[in-house]
NUDOMAR-313993 format. One record per residue (C-alpha): x, z, y. Coordinates in steps of 0.25 Angstrom, whole numbers, padded with zeros to 4 digits, always signed. Example, Ala and Ser with C-alpha at 12.3 -4.5 7.8 and 13.67 -1.06 7.14 Angstrom:
2
+0049+0031-0018/+0055+0029-0004/
! end
This chain:
392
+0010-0228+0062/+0013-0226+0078/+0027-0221+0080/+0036-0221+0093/+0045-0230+0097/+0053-0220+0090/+0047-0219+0077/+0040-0206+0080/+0026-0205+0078/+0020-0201+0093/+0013-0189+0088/+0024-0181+0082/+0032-0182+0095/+0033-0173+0106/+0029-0182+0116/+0017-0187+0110/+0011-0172+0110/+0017-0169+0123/+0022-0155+0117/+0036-0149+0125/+0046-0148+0113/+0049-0133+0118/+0034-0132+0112/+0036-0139+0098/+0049-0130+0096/+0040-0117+0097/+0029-0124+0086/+0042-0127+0077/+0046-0113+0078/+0030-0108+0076/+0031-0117+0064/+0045-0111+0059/+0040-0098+0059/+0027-0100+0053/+0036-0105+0041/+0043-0093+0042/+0031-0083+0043/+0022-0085+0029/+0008-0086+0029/-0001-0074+0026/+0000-0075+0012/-0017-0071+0011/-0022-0078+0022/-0035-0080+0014/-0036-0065+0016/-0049-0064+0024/-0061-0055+0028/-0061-0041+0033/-0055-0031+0024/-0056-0016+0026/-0044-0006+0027/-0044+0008+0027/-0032+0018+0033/-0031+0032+0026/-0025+0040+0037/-0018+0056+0039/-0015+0064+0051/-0009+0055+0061/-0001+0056+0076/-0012+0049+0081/-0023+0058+0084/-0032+0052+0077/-0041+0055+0066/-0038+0054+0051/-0045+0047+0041/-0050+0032+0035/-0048+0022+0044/-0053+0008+0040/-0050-0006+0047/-0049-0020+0041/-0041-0031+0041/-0045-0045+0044/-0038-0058+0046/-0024-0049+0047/-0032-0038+0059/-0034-0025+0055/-0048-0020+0062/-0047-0005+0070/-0046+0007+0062/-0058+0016+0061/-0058+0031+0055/-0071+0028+0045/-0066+0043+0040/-0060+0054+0044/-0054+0059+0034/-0041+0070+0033/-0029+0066+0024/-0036+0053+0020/-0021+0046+0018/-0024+0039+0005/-0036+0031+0004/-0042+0021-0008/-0053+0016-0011/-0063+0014-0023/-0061+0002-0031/-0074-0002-0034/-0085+0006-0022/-0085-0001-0008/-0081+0009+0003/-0075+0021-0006/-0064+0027-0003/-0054+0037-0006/-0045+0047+0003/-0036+0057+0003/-0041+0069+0012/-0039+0082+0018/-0051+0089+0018/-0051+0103+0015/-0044+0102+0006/-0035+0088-0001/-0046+0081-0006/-0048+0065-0010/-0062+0060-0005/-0071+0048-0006/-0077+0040+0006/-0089+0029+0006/-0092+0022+0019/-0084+0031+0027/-0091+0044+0020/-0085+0055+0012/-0092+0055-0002/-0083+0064-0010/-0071+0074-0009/-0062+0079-0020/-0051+0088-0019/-0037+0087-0023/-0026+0097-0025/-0014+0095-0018/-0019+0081-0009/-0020+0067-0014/-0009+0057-0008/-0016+0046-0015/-0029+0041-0020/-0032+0031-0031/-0045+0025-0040/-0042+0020-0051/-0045+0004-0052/-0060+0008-0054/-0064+0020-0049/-0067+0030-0058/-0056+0039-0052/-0048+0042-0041/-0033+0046-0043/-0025+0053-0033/-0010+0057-0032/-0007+0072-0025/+0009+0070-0019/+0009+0084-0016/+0001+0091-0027/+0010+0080-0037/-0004+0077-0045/-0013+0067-0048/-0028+0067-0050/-0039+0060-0055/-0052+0060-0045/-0067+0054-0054/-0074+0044-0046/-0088+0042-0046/-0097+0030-0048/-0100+0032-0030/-0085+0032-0028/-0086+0046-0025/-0076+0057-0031/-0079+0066-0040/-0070+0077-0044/-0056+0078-0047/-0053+0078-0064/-0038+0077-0065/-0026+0082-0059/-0012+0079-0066/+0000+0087-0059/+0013+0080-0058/+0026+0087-0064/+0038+0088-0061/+0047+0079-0049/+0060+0070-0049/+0068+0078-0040/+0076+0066-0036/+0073+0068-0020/+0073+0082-0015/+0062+0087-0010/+0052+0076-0013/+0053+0076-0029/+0053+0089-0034/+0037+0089-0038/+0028+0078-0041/+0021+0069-0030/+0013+0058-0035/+0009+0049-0024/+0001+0038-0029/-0007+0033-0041/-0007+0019-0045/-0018+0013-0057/-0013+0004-0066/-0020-0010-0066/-0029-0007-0078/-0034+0007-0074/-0026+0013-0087/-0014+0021-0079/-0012+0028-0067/+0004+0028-0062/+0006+0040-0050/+0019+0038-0043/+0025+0052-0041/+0037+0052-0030/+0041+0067-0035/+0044+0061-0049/+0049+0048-0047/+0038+0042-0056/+0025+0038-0060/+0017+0045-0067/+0008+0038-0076/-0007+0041-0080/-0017+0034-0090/-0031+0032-0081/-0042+0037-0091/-0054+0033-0082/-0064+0038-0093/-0060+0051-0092/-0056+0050-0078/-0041+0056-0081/-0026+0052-0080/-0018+0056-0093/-0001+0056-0091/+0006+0043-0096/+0019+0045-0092/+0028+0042-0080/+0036+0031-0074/+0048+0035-0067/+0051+0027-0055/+0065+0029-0047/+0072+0042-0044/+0069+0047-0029/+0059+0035-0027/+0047+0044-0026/+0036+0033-0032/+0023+0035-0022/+0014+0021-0025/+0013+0010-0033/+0005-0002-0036/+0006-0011-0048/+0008-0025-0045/-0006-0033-0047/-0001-0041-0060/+0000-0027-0067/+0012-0028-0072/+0020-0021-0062/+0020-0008-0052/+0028-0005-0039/+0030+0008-0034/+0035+0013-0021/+0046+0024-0020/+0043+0033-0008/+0058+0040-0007/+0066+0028-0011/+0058+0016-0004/+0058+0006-0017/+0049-0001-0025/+0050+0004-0039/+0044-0011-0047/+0038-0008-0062/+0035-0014-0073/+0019-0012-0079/+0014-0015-0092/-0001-0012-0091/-0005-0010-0105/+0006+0003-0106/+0005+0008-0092/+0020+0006-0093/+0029+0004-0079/+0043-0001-0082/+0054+0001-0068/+0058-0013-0066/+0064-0011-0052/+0065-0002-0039/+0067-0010-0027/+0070-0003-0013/+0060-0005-0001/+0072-0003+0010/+0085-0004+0010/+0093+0008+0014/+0097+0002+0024/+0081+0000+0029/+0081+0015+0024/+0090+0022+0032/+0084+0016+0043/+0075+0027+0042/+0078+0043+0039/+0066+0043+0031/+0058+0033+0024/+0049+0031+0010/+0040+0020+0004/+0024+0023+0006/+0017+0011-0002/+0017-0002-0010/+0009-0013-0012/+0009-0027-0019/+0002-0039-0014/-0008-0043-0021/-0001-0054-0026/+0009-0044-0033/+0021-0053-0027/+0024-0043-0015/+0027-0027-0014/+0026-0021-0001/+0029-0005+0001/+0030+0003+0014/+0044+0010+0019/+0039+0022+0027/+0052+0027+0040/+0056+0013+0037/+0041+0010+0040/+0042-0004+0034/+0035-0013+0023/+0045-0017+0012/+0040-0032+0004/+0044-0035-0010/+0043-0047-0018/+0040-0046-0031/+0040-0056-0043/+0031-0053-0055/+0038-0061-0064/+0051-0053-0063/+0046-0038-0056/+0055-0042-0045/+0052-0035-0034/+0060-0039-0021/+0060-0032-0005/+0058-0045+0004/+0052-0038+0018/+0054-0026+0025/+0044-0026+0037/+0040-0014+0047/+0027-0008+0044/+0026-0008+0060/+0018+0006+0055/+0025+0019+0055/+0027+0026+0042/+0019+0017+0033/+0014+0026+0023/+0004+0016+0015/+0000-0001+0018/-0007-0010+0010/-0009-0024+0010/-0024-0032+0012/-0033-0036-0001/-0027-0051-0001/-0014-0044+0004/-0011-0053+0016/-0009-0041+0024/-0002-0026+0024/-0005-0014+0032/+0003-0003+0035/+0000+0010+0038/+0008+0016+0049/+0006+0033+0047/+0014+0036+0059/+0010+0026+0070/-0006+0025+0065/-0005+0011+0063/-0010+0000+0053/+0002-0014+0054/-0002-0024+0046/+0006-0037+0040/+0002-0049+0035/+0007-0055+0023/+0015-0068+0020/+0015-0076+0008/+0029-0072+0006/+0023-0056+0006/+0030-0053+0019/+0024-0046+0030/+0022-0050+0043/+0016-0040+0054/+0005-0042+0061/+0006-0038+0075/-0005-0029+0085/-0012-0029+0070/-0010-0013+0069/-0022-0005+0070/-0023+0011+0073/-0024+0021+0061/-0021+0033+0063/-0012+0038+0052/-0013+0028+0042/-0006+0033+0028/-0015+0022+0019/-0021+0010+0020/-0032+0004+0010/-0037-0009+0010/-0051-0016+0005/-0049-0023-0007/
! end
């Protein structure tokens, strides 16, 4: 082989490529960061994949309703109202018909409707206003959680996708009483389906529970099955399971921590195995106010991200499946005021926020190591955005 007089081969020297050294010391420092910075841990995410914002009154001026972008290659597309719509601040879709969808609304009343191809094709009304909206895994009915009412009801859905009417409605009882003035009645906020369609759970944050139903689709009812109490003060809002079935996480709203069960699926029994904090008081009192908005677990099931509203910032946990360990590894800044709801992309290579106050969509990529990086002049306009729901 060629080598210098010196014994260096003549192509890894700086004079046989002529480069200054000033210019090699920048690539050494390109090359240490990249080590430092993981790669997207999805980079075979690919194709453009529809997102739709549900939105409320907003300090923009602009009109509320369903908005619907896409994301491609780590770009979200422009916003564009596809419905004007009142109160549409949760939205979901149907699991199984292409382009259905289901809002929250103020029409003349609180009602819950259904929309195909950007058309209304059914209204129902609800007593009290839903907060959130749910089918079951296959679509025979839709469930939905009334905050201010304190019940849940039960919503038949027809072979169309279209609604018909309302059969069921459960009142809440009682209340914790644990934070003045925001646990003296019921307030279910959620309702999460088990993994085999067998049991409904609704986190109530004005009895620091869950309140467990048995799904009877043949009949198209929910009977009572018990309750699961969660932590004292925490008020429980959501909850996902984790995608092995085996557990649950749910996010306290008043106490910003990550309540981490247990599940066994053929009981429809949670067992508490830990609550973890999603700030530090420290990061807390930052703020004079703040509460957790959402969770979400990658699709992996090894990472747990929930939002911190006032503290406007996205908390990231490991967690280990083996043990139930769930562990805080990343606070980032949702660069997204008040961010009331966030989801992550169907491979989950990235996370948008919703920012309620500055009318903004931030979006984050996602390392291998589940840590967020923000990706900048990648916001996009949305007037109000409270929910965030993505093609699957």
């Amino acid at each position: 082989m060629d080598t210098s007089p010196n014994g260096e081969h003549p192509m890894l020297t700086n004079t046989a490529f002529h480069l200054p050294l000033p210019f090699l010391a920048a690539m050494a420092i390109f090359a240490a960061q990249a080590n430092l910075n993981p790669p997207n841990a999805y980079a075979e995410e690919s194709g453009a994949k529809s997102v739709w914002f549900g939105t409320a009154g907003n300090n923009a001026g602009a009109e509320a309703g369903i908005y619907h972008s896409s994301i491609e290659n780590g770009k979200l597309t422009k916003a564009e109202l596809i419905m004007p719509l009142r109160g549409a601040g949760w939205i979901t879709k149907h699991p199984t018909i292409k382009d259905v969808i289901y809002a929250t609304a103020s029409l003349d009343k609180s009602s819950v409707v259904a929309i195909r191809d950007g058309k209304l094709i059914s209204t129902q009304k609800v007593q009290g206003g839903s907060c959130f909206l749910t089918t079951d895994h296959t679509g025979t009915v839709l469930l939905s959680a009334h905050y201010g009412a304190g019940s849940v009801s039960v919503i038949p859905i027809n072979a169309d996708g279209s609604l018909g009417d309302e059969v069921q409605r459960i009142q809440h009882q009682g209340g914790s009483k644990v934070v003045p003035g925001r646990q003296k009645s019921p307030h279910p906020h959620y309702v999460s389906v088990s993994p085999d369609n067998r049991f409904a759970f609704v986190p109530d944050l004005g009895l620091d529970q869950l309140v467990k139903y048995r799904l009877d689709l043949e009949a198209k009812k929910l009977s009572p099955a018990g309750t699961v109490d969660v932590e004292p003060g925490g008020g429980p809002r959501h909850m996902k399971f984790h995608p092995g079935g085996k557990y649950a996480f749910v996010v306290n709203e008043m106490t910003l921590a990550i309540t981490v069960f247990g599940y066994d699926g053929e009981n429809g029994t949670m067992t508490k195995l830990a609550t973890v904090p999603a700030l530090t008081e420290d990061e807390k009192n930052q703020n004079k106010f703040n509460s957790g908005s959402e969770i979400r677990v990658s699709q992996s099931g090894d990472f747990v991200y929930s939002a911190n509203r006032g503290h406007d910032s996205i908390s990231v946990f490991s967690f280990d499946a083996d043990t139930g360990t769930l562990k805080r590894i990343q606070v980032v800044p949702t660069r997204a005021a008040w961010p009331r709801n966030f989801n992550l992309s169907p491979c989950g290579g990235y996370l948008m926020v919703a920012g309620r106050d500055t009318n903004n969509i931030s979006l984050f990529s996602i390392g291998a190591d589940g840590k967020l990086t923000h990706l900048e002049h990648q916001s996009i306009f949305v007037p109000g955005p409270i929910c965030v729901l993505m093609d699957e």
